[in-house]
C-alpha positions in Angstrom: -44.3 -134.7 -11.8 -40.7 -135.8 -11.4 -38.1 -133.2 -12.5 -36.1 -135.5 -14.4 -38.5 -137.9 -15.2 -36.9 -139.7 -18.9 -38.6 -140.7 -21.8 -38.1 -142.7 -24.8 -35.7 -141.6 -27.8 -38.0 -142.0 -29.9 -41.4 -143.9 -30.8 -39.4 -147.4 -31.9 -38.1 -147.4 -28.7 -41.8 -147.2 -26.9 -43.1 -149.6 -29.5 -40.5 -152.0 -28.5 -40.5 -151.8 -24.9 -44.5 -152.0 -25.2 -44.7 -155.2 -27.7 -42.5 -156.7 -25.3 -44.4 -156.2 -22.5 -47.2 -157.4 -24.6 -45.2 -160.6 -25.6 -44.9 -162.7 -22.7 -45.9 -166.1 -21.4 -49.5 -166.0 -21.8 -48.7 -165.6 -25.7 -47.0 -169.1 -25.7 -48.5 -171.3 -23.4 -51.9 -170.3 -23.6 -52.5 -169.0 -27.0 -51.9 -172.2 -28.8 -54.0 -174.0 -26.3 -57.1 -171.6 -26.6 -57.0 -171.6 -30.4 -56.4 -175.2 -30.8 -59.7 -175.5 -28.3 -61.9 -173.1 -30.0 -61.7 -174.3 -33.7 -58.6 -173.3 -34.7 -59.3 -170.3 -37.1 -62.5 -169.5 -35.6 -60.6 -168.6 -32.4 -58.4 -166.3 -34.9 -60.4 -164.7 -36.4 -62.4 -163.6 -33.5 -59.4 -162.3 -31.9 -57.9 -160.7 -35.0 -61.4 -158.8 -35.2 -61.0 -158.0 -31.5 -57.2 -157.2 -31.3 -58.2 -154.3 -34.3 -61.4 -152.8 -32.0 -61.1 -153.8 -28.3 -57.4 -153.9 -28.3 -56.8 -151.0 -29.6 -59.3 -149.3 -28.1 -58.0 -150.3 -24.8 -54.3 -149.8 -25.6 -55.0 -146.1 -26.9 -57.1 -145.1 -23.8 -54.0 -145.9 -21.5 -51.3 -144.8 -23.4 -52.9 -141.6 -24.1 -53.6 -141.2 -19.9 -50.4 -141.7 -19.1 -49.1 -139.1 -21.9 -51.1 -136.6 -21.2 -50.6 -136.4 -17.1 -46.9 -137.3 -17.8 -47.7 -139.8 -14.5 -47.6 -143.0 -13.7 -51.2 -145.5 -12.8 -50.9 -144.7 -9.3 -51.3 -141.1 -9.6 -52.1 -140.7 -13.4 -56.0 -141.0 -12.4 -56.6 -138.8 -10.4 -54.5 -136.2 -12.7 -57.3 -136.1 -14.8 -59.4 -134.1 -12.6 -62.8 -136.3 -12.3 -63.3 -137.5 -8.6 -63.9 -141.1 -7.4 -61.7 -142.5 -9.8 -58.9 -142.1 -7.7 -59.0 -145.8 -6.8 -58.1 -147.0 -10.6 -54.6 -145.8 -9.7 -54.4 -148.2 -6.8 -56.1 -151.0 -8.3 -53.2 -150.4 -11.3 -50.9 -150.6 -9.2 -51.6 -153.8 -6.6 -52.1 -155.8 -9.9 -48.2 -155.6 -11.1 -47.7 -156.0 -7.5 -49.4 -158.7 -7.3 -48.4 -160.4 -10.6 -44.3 -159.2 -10.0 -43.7 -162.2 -6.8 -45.2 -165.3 -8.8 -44.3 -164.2 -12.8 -40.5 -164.3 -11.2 -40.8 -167.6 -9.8 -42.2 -169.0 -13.4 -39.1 -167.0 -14.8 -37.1 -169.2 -12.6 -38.5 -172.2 -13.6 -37.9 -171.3 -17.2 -34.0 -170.4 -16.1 -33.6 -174.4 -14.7 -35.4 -175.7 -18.4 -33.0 -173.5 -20.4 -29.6 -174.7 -17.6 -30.7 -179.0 -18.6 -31.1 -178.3 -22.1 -27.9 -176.4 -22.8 -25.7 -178.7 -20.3 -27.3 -181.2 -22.4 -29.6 -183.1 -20.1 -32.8 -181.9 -21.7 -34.0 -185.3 -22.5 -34.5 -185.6 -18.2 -37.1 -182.8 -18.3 -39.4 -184.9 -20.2 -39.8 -187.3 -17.0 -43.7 -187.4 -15.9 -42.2 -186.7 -12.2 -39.6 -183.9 -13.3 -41.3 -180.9 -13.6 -43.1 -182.0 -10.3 -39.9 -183.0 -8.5 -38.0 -179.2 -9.4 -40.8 -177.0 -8.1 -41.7 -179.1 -5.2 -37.9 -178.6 -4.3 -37.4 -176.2 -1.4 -34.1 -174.1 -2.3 -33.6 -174.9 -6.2 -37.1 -172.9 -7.3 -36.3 -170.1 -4.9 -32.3 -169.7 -6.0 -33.3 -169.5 -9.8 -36.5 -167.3 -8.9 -33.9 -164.7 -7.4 -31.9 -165.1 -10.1 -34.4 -163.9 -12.4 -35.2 -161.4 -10.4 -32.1 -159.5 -10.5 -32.0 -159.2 -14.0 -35.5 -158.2 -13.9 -34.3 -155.3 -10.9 -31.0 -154.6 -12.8 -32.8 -153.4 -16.2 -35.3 -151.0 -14.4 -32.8 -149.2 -12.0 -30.4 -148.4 -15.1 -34.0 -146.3 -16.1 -35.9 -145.8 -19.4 -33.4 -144.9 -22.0 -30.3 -147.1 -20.3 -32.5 -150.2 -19.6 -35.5 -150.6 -20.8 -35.4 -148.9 -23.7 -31.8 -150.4 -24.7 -32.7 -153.4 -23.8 -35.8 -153.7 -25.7 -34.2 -152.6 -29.0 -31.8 -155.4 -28.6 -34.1 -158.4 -27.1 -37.2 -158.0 -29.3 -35.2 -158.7 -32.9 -33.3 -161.2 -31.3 -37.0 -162.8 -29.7 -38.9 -162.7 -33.0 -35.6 -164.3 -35.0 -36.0 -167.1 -32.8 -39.8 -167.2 -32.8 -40.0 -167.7 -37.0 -37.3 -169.9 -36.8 -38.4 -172.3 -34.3 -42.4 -171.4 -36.1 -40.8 -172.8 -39.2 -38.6 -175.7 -38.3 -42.5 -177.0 -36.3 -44.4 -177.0 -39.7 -41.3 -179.1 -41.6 -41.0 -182.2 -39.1 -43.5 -185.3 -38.9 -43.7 -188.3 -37.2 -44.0 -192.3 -37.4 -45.9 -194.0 -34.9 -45.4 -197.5 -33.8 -48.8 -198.7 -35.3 -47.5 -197.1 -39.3 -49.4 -193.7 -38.7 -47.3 -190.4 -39.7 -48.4 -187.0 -39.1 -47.0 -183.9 -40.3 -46.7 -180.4 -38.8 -48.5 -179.0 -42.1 -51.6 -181.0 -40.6 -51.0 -179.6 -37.3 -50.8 -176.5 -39.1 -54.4 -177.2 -40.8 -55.8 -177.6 -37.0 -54.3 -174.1 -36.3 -55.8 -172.1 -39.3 -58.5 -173.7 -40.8 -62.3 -173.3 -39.0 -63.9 -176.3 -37.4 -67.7 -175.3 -37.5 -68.7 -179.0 -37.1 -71.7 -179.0 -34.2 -70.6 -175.3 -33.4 -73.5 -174.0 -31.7 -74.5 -170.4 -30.1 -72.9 -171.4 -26.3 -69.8 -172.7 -28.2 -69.5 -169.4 -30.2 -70.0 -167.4 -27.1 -67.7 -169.4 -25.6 -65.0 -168.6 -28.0 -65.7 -165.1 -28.4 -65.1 -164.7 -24.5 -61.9 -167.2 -24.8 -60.3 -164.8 -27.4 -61.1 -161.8 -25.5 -59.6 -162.9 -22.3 -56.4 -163.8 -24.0 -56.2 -160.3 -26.0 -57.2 -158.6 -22.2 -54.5 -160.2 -20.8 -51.5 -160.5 -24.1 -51.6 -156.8 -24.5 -50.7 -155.7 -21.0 -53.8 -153.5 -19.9 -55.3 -153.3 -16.8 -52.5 -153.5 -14.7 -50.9 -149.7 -15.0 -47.7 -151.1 -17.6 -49.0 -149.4 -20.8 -50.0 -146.2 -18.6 -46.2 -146.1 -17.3 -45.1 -146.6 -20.6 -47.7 -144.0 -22.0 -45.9 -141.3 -19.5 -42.5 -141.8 -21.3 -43.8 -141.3 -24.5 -42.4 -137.7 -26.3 -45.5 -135.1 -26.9 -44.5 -135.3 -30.5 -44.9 -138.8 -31.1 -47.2 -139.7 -33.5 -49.8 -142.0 -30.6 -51.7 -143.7 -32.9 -49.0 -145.2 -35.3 -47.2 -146.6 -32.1 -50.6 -148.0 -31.1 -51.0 -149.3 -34.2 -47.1 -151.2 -34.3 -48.1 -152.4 -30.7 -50.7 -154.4 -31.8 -49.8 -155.8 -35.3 -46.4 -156.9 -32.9 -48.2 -158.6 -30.2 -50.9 -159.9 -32.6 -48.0 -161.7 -34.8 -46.0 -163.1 -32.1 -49.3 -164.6 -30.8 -50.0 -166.6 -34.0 -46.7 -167.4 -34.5 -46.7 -168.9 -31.1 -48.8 -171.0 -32.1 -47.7 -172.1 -34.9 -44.5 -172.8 -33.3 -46.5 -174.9 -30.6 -49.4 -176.5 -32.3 -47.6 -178.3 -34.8 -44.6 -179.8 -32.9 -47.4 -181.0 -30.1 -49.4 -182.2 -32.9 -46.8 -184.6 -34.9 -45.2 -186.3 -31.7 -48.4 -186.4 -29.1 -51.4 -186.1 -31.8 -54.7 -184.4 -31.0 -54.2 -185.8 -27.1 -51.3 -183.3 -26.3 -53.1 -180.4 -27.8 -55.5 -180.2 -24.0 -52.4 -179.1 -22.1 -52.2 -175.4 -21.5 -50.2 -173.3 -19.2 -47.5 -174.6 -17.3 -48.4 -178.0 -18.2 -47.7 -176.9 -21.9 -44.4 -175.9 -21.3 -43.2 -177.7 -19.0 -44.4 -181.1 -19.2 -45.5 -181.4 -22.6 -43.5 -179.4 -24.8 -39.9 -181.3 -23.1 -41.8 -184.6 -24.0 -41.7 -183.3 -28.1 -38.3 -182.1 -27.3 -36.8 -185.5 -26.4 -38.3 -187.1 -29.3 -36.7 -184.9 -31.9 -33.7 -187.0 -31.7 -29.9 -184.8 -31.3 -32.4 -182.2 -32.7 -34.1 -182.0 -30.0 -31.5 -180.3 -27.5 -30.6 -177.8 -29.8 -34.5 -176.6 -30.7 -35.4 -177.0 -26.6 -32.6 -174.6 -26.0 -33.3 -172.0 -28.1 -37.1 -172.3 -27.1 -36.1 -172.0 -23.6 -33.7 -169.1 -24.2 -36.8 -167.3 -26.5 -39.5 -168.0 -23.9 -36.9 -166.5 -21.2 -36.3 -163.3 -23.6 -40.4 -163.0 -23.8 -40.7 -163.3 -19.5 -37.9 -161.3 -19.3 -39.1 -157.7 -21.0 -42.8 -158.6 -19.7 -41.4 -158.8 -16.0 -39.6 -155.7 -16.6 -42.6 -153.8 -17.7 -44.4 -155.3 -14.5 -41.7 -154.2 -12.4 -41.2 -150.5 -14.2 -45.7 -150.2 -13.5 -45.1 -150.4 -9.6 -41.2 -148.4 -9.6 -42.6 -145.6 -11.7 -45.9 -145.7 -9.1 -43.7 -145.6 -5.9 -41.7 -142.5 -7.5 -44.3 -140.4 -8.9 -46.7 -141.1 -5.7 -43.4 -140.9 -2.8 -41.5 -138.5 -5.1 -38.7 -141.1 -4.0 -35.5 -141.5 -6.2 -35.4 -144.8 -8.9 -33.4 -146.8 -6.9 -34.9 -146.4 -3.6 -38.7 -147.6 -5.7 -36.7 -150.3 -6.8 -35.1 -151.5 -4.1 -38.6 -151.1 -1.9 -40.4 -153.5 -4.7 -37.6 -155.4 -4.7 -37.7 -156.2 -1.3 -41.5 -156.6 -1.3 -41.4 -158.9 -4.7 -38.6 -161.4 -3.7 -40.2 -162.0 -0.2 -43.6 -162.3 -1.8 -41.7 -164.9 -4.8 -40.0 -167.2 -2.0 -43.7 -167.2 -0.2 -45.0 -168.7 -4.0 -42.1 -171.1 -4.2 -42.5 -172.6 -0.7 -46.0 -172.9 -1.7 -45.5 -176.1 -3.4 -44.1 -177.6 -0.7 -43.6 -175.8 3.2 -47.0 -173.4 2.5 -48.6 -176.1 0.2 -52.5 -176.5 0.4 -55.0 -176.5 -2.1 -58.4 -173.7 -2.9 -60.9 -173.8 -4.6 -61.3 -170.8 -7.1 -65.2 -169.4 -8.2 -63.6 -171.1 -11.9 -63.9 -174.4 -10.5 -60.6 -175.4 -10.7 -57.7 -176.0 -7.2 -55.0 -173.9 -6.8 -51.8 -173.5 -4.7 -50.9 -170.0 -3.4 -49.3 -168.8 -7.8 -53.1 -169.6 -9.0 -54.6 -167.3 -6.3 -52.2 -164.6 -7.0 -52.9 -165.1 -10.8 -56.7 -165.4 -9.7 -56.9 -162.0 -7.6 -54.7 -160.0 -10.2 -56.1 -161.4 -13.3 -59.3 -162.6 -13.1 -61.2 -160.3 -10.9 -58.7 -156.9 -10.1 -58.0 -156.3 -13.9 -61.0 -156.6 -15.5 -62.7 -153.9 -12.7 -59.9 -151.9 -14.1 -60.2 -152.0 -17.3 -64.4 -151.6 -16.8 -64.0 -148.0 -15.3 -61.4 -146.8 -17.5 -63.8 -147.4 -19.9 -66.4 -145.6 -18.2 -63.9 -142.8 -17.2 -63.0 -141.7 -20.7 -66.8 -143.3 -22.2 -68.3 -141.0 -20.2 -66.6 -138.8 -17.7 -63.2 -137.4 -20.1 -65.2 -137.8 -23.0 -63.5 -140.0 -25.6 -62.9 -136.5 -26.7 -59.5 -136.8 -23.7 -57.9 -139.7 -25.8 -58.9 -138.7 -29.1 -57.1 -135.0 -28.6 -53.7 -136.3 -26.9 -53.5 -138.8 -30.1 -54.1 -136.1 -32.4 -52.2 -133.5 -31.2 -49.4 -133.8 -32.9 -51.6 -133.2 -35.8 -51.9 -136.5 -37.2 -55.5 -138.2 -37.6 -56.7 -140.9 -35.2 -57.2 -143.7 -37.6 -60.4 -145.7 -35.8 -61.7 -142.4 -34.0 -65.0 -143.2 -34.2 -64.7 -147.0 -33.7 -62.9 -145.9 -30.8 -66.0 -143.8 -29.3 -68.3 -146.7 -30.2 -66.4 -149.9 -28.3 -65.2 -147.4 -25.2 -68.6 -146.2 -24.5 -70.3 -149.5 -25.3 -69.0 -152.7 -26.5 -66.0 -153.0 -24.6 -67.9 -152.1 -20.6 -70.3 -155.2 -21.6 -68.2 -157.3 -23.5 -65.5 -156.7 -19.9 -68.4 -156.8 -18.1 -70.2 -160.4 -18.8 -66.2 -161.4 -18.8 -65.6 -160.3 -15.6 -68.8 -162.3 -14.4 -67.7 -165.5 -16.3 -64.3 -165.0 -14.4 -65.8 -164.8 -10.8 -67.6 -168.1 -11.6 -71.3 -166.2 -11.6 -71.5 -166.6 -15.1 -72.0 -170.4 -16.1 -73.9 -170.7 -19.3 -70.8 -169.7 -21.6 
């Protein structure tokens, strides 16, 4: 263990730093898609029930690892003493590194959005050819992905207290300010058609919330139920060594389960308000049509098109959007970054700055390789989903859809049935304060949660078909 290894101040500091990890880009552009998709409050509810049981489950198993071996995922595993699950640490750590290269060049893009609207030329990025035209640029994507970068680099190397932790305590208000604003300015507008037809955002509030059981059937339900739990896999940052990172800078007398408990009320929140600052807006000015695009599609091409038809409005609510979505990339690509730096010190025993100028140097080469890839590197796969991707979908392929749920699978069978749930269930009590789910907890980590991942991880690889 590092000497001088820092932890949080205090438990609102960790809760912080972890709900902003947890808030990032796959809260607001594929939430509101998946829940608009699924039946609106069916979708909800199913991942309200899962957030309280698999979510926490998860979180508390990984937070409590890192805790207790004070280490980060690359060498926390094998800290625990039980052999052949050594690999876990690597697998936790290729996945940020893997993720670190393209989730910088999206921050990029973001950067440009956010630069039109508040110079005022918003209303171009609602072009069908402009989103297109930027990323297909050679020098533009790679000059804003740097950019992003170094403010990404620039938080982790001032450490936990002096970066992230400071910088968390300021950015998360300041994100979910902007997020009820801009949730509540969606459900007051509405819109007049040409042909006399007005909708409201209330009724695209309706589409959000209410259940649509009409023709539901048992593959539909199935279908939904592995929909919600992919997106709560991948909102609340498991799997890919963040939350054990975090875990490690945790004080021994924080109260575990509280701070679990904040984490994922926080990240649950954020994600409905996202969409409810989405749904609507897409609702009143492209109707039930714009409510297929997910992604960067969503945020990029579709959500610029409701901009420009907000009138004056319109520049001011795409700016703030942009600056909020940048905010959410921002402390989830620090946490990202912080998984891999914390990995490369505890593993090398090498000083913070050299870790971060390594990754650095590995994550900037690796986010100029994903920008050329839409236009010097460009070709187009085939993924086991079914759908074509460039050289950023094969990165979010590998590191999402097949390396993190194998992660997530044998940490459940490591604490299921090699620690004991017994190992998490001690380090959250032992500042003398009562896991709250305990034996929910045993129950999803020894069983529901290794199947549930399991038929997930099939459906992911494309072997799965029938849901």
């Amino acid at each position: 263990m590092e000497k001088k290894r820092n932890s949080f101040g205090g438990s609102l500091g960790f809760v912080l730093a972890a709900a902003g990890s947890a808030v990032g880009l796959g809260n607001i552009w594929r939430f509101p898609y998946l829940a608009a998709r699924n039946g609106g409050g069916l979708f909800i509810v199913i991942y309200v029930i899962l957030a309280l049981t698999f979510g926490y489950t998860l979180l508390s198993s990984e937070v409590a690892i890192g805790r207790k071996t004070k280490q980060s995922p690359l060498t926390a595993y094998s800290k625990l003493g039980k052999k052949g699950f050594g690999f876990l640490g690597v697998l936790s750590c290729i996945v940020p590194m893997l993720i670190m290269p393209y989730y910088s060049a999206i921050g990029g893009w973001l950067l440009k959005y956010f630069g039109m609207f508040v110079s005022g030329k918003g209303l171009e990025t609602a072009s069908d050819t402009f989103f297109s035209g930027f990323i297909t640029g050679t020098w533009q994507p790679i000059v804003f992905h740097v950019i992003f970068f170094a403010a990404t680099a620039f938080v982790v190397i001032r450490g936990v207290n002096k970066g992230i932790e400071s910088l968390s305590k300021i950015l998360m208000p300041i994100l979910l300010i902007m997020v009820i604003g801009i949730a509540i300015f969606s459900i007051t507008i509405r819109h007049k058609d040409a042909d006399g037809t007005i909708r409201t955002g209330l009724q695209g509030l309706k589409i959000l919330f209410i259940p649509d059981f009409s023709g539901l059937t048992v593959k539909q339900f199935f279908t939904t139920l592995m929909d919600a739990m992919g997106q709560l896999f991948f909102s609340i940052s498991v799997a890919m060594g963040i939350m054990v990172a975090y875990g490690s800078y945790v004080p021994d007398n924080d109260n575990l389960d509280k701070s679990v408990r904040r984490i994922e009320l926080f990240d649950t929140a954020v994600a409905l308000l996202a969409g409810v600052m989405v749904i609507p807006a897409v609702y009143v000015f492209m109707g039930n049509e714009g409510l297929e695009a997910s992604g960067p599609s969503l945020l990029f091409v579709s959500l610029p098109k409701v901009f420009s038809q907000m009138g004056t409005a319109g520049h001011v609510v795409g700016a703030i959007f942009f600056a909020m979505v940048i905010f959410a990339a921002l402390t989830s690509s620090i946490s990202i970054l912080e998984a891999v730096v914390s990995s490369f010190m505890d593993a090398f025993g090498w000083s913070r700055k050299k870790a971060v100028i390594v990754e650095s140097l590995i994550a900037l080469v690796g986010g100029i390789v994903v920008c050329l890839g839409y236009n010097v590197f460009y070709f187009e796969l085939k993924l086991p989903t079914g759908s074509t991707g460039q050289i950023l979908d094969i990165l979010d392929y590998i590191s999402n859809s097949a390396l993190m749920p194998i992660v997530a699978i044998a940490t459940c069978i490591l604490v299921g049935w090699f620690t004991g749930p017994k190992m998490v269930i001690e380090e959250v009590e032992k500042t003398g304060n009562k896991m709250t789910r305990k034996h929910m907890f045993i129950v999803v980590v020894k069983f529901l949660a290794p199947v549930l991942l399991f038929v997930l991880f099939l459906k992911s690889i494309g072997v799965l078909k029938i849901i």
